[in-house]
C-alpha positions as CSV (number, residue, x, y, z in Angstrom):
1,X,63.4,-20.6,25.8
2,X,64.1,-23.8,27.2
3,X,62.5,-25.3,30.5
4,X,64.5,-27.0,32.7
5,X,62.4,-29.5,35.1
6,X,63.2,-32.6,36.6
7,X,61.8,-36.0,36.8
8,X,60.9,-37.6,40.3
9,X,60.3,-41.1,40.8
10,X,57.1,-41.0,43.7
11,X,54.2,-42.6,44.1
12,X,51.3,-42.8,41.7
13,X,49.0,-43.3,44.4
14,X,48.7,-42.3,48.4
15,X,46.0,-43.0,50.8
16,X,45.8,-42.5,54.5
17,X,42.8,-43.4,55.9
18,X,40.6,-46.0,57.6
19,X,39.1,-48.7,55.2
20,X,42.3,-48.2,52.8
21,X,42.4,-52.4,52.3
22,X,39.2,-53.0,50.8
23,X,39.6,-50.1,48.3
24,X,43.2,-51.9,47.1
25,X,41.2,-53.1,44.0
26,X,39.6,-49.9,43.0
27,X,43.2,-48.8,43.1
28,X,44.9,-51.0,41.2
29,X,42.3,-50.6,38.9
30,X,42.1,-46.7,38.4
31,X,45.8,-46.7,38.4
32,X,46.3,-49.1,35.8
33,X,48.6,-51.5,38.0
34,X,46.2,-54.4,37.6
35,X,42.9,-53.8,36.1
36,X,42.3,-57.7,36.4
37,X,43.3,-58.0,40.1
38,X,46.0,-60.5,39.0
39,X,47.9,-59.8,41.8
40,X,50.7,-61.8,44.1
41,X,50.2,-60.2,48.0
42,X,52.9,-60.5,50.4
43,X,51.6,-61.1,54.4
44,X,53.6,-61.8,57.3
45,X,52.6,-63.9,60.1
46,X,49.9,-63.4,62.7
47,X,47.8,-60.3,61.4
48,X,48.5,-61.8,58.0
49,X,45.9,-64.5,58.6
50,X,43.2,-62.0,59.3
51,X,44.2,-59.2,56.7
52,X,44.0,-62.7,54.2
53,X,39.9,-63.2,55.3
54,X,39.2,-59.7,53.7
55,X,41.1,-60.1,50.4
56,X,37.9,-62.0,49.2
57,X,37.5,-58.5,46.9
58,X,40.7,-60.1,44.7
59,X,39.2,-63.3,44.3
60,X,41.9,-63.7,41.7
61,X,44.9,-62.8,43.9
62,X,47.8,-65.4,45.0
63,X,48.9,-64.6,48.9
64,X,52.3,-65.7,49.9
65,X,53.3,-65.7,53.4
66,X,56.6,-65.0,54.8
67,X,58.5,-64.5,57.3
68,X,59.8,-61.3,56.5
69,X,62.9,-59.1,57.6
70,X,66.0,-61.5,56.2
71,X,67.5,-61.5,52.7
72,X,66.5,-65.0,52.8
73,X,63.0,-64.6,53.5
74,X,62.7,-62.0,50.3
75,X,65.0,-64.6,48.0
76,X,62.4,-67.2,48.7
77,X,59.5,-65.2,47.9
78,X,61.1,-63.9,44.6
79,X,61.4,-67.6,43.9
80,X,58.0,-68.6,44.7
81,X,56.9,-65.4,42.5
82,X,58.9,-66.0,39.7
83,X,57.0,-69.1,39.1
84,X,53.7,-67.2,38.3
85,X,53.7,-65.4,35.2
86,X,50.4,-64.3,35.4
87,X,51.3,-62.0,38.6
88,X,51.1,-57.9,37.2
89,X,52.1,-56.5,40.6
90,X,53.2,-57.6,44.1
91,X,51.3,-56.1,47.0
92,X,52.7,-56.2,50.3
93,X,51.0,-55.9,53.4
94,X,51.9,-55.8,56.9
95,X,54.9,-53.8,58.7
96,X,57.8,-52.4,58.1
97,X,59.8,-55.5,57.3
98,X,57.2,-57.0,55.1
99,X,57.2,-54.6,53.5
100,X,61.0,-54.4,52.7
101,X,61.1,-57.8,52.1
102,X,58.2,-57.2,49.5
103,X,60.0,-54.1,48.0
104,X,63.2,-56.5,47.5
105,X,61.5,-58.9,46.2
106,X,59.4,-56.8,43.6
107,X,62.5,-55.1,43.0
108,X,64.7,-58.1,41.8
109,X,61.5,-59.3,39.5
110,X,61.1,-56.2,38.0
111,X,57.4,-55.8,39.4
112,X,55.2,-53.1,40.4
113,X,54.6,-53.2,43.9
114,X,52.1,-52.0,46.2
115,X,52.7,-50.7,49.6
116,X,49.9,-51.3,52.3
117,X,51.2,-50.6,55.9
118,X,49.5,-52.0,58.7
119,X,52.1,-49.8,61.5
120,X,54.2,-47.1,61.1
121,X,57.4,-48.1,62.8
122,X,59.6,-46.2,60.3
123,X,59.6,-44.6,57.0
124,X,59.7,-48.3,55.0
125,X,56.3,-48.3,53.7
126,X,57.1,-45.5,50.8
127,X,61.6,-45.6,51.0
128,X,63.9,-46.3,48.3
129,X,65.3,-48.6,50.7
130,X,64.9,-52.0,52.2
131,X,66.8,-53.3,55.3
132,X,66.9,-57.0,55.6
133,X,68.8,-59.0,57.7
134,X,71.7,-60.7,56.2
135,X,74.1,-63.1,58.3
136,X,73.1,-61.6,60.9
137,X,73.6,-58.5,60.4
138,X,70.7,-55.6,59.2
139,X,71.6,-54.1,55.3
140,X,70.3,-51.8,53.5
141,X,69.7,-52.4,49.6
142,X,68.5,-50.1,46.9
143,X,65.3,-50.6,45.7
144,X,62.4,-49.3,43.7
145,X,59.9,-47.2,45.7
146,X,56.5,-48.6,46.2
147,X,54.3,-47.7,42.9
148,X,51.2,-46.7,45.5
149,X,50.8,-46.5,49.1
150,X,47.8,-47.2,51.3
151,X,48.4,-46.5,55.5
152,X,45.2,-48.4,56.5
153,X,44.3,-46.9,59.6
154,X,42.0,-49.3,61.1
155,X,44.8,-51.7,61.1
156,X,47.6,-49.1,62.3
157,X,45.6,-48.0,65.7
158,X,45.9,-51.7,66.9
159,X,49.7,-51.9,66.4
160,X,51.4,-52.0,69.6
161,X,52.1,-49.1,71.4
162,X,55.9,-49.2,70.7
163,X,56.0,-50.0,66.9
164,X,53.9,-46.0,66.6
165,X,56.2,-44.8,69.0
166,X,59.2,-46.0,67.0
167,X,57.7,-44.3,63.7
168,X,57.7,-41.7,66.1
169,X,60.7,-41.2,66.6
170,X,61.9,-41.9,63.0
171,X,59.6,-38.9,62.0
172,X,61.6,-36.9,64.2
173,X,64.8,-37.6,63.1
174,X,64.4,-36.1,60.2
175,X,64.8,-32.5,61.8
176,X,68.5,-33.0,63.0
177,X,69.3,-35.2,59.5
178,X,68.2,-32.3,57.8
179,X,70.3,-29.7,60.1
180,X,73.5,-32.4,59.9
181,X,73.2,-32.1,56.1
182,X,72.8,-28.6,56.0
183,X,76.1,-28.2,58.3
184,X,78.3,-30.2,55.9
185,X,77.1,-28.2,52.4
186,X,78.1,-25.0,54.8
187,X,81.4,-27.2,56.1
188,X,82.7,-29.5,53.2
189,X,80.4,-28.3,50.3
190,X,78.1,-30.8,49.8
191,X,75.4,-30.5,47.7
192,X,71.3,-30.0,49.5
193,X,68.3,-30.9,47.6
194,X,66.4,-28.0,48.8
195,X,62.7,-29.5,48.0
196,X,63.9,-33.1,49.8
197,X,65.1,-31.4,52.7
198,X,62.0,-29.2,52.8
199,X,60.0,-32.5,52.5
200,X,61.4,-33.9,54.9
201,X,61.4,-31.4,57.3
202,X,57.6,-30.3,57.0
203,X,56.5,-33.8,57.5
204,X,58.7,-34.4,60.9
205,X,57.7,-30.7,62.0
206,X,54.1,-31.6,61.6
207,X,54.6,-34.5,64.2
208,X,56.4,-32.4,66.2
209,X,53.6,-29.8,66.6
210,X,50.6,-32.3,66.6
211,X,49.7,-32.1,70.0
212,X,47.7,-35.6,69.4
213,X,48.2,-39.0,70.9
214,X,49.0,-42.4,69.3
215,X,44.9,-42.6,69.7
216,X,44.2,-39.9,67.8
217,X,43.3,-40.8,64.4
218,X,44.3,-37.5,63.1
219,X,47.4,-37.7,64.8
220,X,48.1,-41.1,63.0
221,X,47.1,-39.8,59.6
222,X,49.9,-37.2,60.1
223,X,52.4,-39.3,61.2
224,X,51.6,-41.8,58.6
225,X,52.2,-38.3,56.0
226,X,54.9,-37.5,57.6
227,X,56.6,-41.3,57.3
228,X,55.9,-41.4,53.5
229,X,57.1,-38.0,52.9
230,X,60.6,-39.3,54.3
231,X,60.7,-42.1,51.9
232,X,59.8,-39.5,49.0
233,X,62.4,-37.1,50.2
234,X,65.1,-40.3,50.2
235,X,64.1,-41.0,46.7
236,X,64.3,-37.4,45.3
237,X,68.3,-37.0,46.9
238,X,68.9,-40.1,45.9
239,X,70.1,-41.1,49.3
240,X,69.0,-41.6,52.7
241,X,70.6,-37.8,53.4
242,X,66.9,-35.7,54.7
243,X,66.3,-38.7,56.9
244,X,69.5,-40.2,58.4
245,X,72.3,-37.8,59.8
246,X,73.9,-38.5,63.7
247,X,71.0,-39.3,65.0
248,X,70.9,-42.8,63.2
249,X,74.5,-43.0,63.8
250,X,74.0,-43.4,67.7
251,X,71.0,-45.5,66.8
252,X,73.5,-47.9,65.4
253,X,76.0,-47.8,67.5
254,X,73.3,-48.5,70.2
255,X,72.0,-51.4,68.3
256,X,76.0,-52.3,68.5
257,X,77.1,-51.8,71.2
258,X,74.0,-52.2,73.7
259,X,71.2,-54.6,71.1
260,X,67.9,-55.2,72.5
261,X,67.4,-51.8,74.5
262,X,64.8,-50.1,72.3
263,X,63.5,-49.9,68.6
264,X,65.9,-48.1,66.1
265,X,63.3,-45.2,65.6
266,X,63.1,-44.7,69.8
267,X,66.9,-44.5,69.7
268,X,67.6,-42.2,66.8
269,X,65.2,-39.8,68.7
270,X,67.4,-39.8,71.4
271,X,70.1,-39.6,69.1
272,X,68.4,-36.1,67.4
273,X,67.8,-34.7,70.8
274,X,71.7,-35.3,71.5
275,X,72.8,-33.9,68.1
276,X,70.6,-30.6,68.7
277,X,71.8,-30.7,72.0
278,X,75.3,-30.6,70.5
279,X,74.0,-28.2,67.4
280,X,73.4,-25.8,70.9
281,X,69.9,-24.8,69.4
282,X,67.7,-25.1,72.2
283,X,64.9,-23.8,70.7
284,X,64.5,-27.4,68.6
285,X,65.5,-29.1,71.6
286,X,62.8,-28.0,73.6
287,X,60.5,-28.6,71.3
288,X,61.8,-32.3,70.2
289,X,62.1,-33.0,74.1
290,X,58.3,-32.0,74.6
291,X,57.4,-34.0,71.9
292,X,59.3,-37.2,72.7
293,X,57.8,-37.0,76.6
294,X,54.2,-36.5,75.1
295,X,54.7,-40.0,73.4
296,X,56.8,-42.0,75.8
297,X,59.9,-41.9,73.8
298,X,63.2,-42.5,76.1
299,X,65.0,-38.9,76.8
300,X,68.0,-40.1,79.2
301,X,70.3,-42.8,79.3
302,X,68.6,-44.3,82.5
303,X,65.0,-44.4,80.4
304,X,67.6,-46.4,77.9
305,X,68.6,-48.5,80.4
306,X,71.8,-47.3,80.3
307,X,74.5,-45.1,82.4
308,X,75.6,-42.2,81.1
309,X,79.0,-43.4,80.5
310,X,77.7,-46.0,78.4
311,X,75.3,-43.6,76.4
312,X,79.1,-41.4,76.0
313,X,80.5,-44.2,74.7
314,X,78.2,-45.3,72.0
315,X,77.8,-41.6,70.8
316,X,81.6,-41.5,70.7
317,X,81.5,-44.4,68.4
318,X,78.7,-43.7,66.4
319,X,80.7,-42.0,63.5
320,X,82.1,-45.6,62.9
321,X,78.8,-47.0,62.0
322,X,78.8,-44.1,58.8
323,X,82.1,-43.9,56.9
324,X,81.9,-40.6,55.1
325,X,79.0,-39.0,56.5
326,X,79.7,-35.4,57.9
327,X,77.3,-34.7,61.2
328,X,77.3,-32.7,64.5
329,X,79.4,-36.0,65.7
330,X,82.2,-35.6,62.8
331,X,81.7,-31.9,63.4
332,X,82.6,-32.0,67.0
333,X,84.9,-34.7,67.5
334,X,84.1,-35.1,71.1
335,X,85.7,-38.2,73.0
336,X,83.5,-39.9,75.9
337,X,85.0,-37.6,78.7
338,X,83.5,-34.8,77.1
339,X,80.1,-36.0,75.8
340,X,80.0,-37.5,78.9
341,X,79.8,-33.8,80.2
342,X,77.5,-32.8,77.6
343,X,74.9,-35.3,78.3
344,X,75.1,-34.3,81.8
345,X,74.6,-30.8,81.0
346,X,71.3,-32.1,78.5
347,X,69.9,-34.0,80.9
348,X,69.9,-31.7,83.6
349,X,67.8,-29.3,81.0
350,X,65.2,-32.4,81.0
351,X,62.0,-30.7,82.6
């Protein structure tokens, strides 16, 4: 009798802990990604200078710095890579744009690369997916998923209190992606990978209950889990489906409409809480509400910065941001005068 299985491209390699850095060459040892240490690294400014004075384990490693985050930046570093053929594997280090600059880069070389995140501002550090600013303009590009993955805790408790908060509230999101992908299989038929969506969810759901702070370590380690199980859920659907629904949607059409206000991850918990809002389960909204006021996540549009008009409006418009993917927002098809309402109704149900 035949077996029928499936292949999924993950990690070889995760670690979440403190000290992860200084075991990077035992790893890329024992997982056969460089046994000589022939490595290129990838460091962004500032903390790259000191994460640089404790790479004196990989005496034989070539550090690039960059200023990560544009399509630019990641051309210029596959150019300055492509020059070494003695490189086995690129390593990035640093934050989420490093490390999709890195991912680019090791992506359009062909190289095995090496994720080692220093925050946890969104799901980046284990994604399919890099964002990089092109002409202005943040897009996302397909790339290979990191080969291994280290979430170095000493260096993630000193990142600022708002890039946590933002991985936060990209965690989160993945509940009301989940449910928006859900509602169009049950609406328009589209197909649910079960185990990515139960990925995803567990992961968010665990940051949801934790009832730890950003100082917790242990809270950390589980947000960190939580953030690379996102990225693994994207790779096994082959799109960003468990982890982006509505609730990036009005993160975009925040970032559009309003830029500057707050990081993409605080806004697309806002958005979740206004898709479950819409979804009418209150039992997640509670929950997600509790949550986002234990970490200092923006609930209203006045924590935004914003009226509530304004808020209506860029919910209104978020479906343009997504051509062709079904939410609550499609779902509903609410103009501002009535979201309007509805946020007045949510926020009223704030404790």
């Amino acid at each position: 009798m035949p077996t029928f299985a499936r292949t999924v491209l993950a990690p070889i390699t995760v670690e979440v802990s403190a000290g992860a850095l200084k075991r990077l060459p035992e790893l890329l040892a024992d997982s056969r990604i460089s046994s000589g240490g022939r490595v290129a690294v990838a460091l962004g400014p500032g903390l790259g200078e000191s994460i640089a004075a404790e790479l004196d384990h990989l005496p034989d490693a070539t550090v690039h710095t960059v200023a990560p985050g544009s399509l630019h930046s990641a051309k210029e570093l596959t150019k300055s890579l492509r020059a070494d053929h003695r490189v086995d594997a690129l390593v990035g280090i640093g934050g989420g744009k490093l490390l999709d600059t890195a991912k680019w880069a090791a992506s359009d070389l062909g190289l095995p690369m090496v994720s080692v995140a220093t925050s946890l501002a969104h799901d980046g550090l284990a994604s399919p997916t890099a964002s990089l600013e092109r002409d202005g303009v943040s897009v996302s590009y397909g790339v290979h998923p990191p080969l291994a993955v280290l979430a170095d805790l000493d260096f993630i408790r000193q990142a600022p209190a708002h890039q946590l908060q933002s991985g936060i509230g990209d965690a989160l999101t993945n509940l009301s992606a989940v449910a928006d992908w859900q509602l169009s299989h049950e609406v328009n038929g589209e197909p649910v990978d079960g185990l990515a969506a139960a990925i995803a969810r567990t992961g968010a759901e665990a940051v949801l209950r934790h009832p730890g702070a950003i100082s917790d370590e242990s809270f950390l380690a589980t947000l960190a889990d939580a953030l690379i199980q996102g990225g693994l859920a994207s790779s096994m659907a082959g799109s960003s489906r468990p982890c982006s629904g509505g609730c990036h949607e009005i993160a975009h059409a925040l970032e559009a409409l309003h830029p500057g206000l707050a990081t993409h991850g605080a806004q697309g918990a806002l958005g979740a809480l206004v898709c479950t809002w819409l979804r009418g389960d209150k039992a997640l909204f509670k929950e997600l509400s509790a949550a986002m006021k234990r970490h200092g996540l923006p609930r209203t549009a006045s924590e935004l910065g914003l009226q509530i008009a304004e808020l209506a409006t860029a919910v209104a418009y978020a479906p343009r941001t997504r051509p062709g993917r079904y939410t609550i927002l499609e779902h509903r098809e609410l103009d501002s005068v009535a979201l309007e309402r509805h946020l007045t109704e949510m926020m009223h149900e704030l404790d």
